[in-house]
N, C-alpha and C positions, 0 to 999 in steps of 0.2 A: 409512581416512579420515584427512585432516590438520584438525589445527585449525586455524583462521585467525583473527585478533584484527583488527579494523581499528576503530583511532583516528581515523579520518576518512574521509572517502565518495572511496571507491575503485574503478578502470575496471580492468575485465578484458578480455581476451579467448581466445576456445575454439575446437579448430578440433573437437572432438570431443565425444563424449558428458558429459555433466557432472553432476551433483544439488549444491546447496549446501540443507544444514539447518539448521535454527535454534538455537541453545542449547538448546533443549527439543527437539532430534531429529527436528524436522516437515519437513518438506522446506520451503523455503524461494523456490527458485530452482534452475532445469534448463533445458540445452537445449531440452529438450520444449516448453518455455514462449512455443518462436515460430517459426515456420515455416521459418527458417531453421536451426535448429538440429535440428529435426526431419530436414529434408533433408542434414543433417551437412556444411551450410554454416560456414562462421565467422562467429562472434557479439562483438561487442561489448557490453557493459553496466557497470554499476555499483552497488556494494553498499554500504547505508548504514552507519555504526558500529554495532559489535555483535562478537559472537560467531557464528561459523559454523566447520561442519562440510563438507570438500569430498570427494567421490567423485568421483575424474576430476581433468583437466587444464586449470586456469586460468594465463593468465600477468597478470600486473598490466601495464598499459600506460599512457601519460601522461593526466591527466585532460584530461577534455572540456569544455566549457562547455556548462550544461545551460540548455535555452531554459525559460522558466516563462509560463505562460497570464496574460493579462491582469486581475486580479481588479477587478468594480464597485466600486463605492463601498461603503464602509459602512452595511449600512442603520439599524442596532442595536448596540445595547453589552448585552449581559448579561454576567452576573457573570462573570469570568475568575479563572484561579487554578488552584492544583492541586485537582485532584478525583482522588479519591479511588474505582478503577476495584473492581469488585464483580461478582463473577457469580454469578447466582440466574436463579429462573423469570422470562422476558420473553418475554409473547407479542410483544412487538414488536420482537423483538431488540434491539436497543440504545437506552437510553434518557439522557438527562441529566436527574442533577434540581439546577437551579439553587442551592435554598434548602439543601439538604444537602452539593452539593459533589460527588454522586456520578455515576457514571456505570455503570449497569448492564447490562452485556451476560448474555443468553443462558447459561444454560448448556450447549447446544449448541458454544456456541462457543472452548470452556474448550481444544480438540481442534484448533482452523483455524491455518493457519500464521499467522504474528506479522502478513505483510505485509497480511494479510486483516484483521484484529484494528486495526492501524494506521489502514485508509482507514477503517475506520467509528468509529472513535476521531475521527479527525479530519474527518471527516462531523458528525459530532458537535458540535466544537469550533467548525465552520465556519456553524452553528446562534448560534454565542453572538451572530456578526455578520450573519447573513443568517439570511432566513425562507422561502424558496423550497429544494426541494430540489435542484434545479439549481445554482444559488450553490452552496450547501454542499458538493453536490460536484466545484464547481471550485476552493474552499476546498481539498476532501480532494486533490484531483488537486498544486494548487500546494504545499501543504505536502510532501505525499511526493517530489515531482520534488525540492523545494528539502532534503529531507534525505538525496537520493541514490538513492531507490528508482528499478528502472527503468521503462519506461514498460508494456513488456508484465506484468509483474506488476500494476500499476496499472491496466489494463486490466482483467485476469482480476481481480482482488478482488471488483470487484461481481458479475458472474458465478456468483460461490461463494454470493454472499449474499441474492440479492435475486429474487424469484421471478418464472420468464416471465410470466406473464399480469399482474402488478401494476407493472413495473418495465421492459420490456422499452425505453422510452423514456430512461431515464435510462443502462442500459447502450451504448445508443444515442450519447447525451450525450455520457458518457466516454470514449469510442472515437473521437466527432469533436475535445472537446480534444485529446487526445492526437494524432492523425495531422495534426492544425493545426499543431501544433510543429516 
């Protein structure tokens, strides 16, 4: 495996099998990740700053301009600022508590790759200004496009996280941002 350091959001492309992991060794980003790459088509994407681990053959290629979903208006201001991320018991996977600063994820989730960790972080965040779950996760979807992440990983996040029977409408959601773009 090679390392890869990237200072800034950077476009790949693969004509072959691929895995990128995360600083912490979780898989991150693969071919597998889209039907295209599955069919060992060539892929396009893009990888946010960070640390990463590559198995397989990426070439860097010139970046692209990434389209970003329209976000409503603001509906609220709650407190913003660094909080201060915590993992313990949450039955409700991920929580924000305004007044403390914190943000408490699962500890289920101490194990999911970063990109998964990120949408609901920023699901989260996306709460400080909107009260609809919806919002919020067009919040998570615009944040992650705008720091590089690609769209089928954004995709698959909610997926990992959110259970059929309670959610199947909101993965729904994210699937038609994303193919709007």
């Amino acid at each position: 495996m090679q390392k890869l350091q990237l200072e800034k959001i950077t476009f790949f492309r693969s004509e072959g099998s691929f895995n990128i992991y995360d600083s912490r060794q979780i898989l991150f980003y693969g071919s597998d990740f889209t039907s295209k790459g599955k069919q060992k088509q060539p892929i396009e994407f893009s990888l946010p700053i960070g640390v990463y681990y590559v198995d397989g053959l990426i070439y860097e290629i010139p970046p692209k301009k990434i389209k970003l979903p329209k976000l409503p208006n603001i509906e609220r201001i709650k407190q913003q600022g660094d909080y201060e991320i915590v993992f313990a018991e949450n039955p409700n996977k991920c929580t924000i508590n305004y007044l403390t600063k914190k943000i408490i994820f699962d500890n289920d989730f101490k194990t999911y790759p970063s990109f998964v960790l990120f949408f609901i972080l920023y699901h989260e965040f996306g709460h400080t200004i909107y009260s609809t779950e919806y919002k919020a996760d067009l919040a998570a979807v615009w944040i992650m496009l705008k720091r590089g992440y690609n769209k089928s990983q954004i995709g698959y996040a909610p997926s990992l996280t959110l259970t059929q029977s309670k959610s199947f409408q909101r993965k729904m959601n994210v699937a038609k941002i994303l193919t709007s773009l």
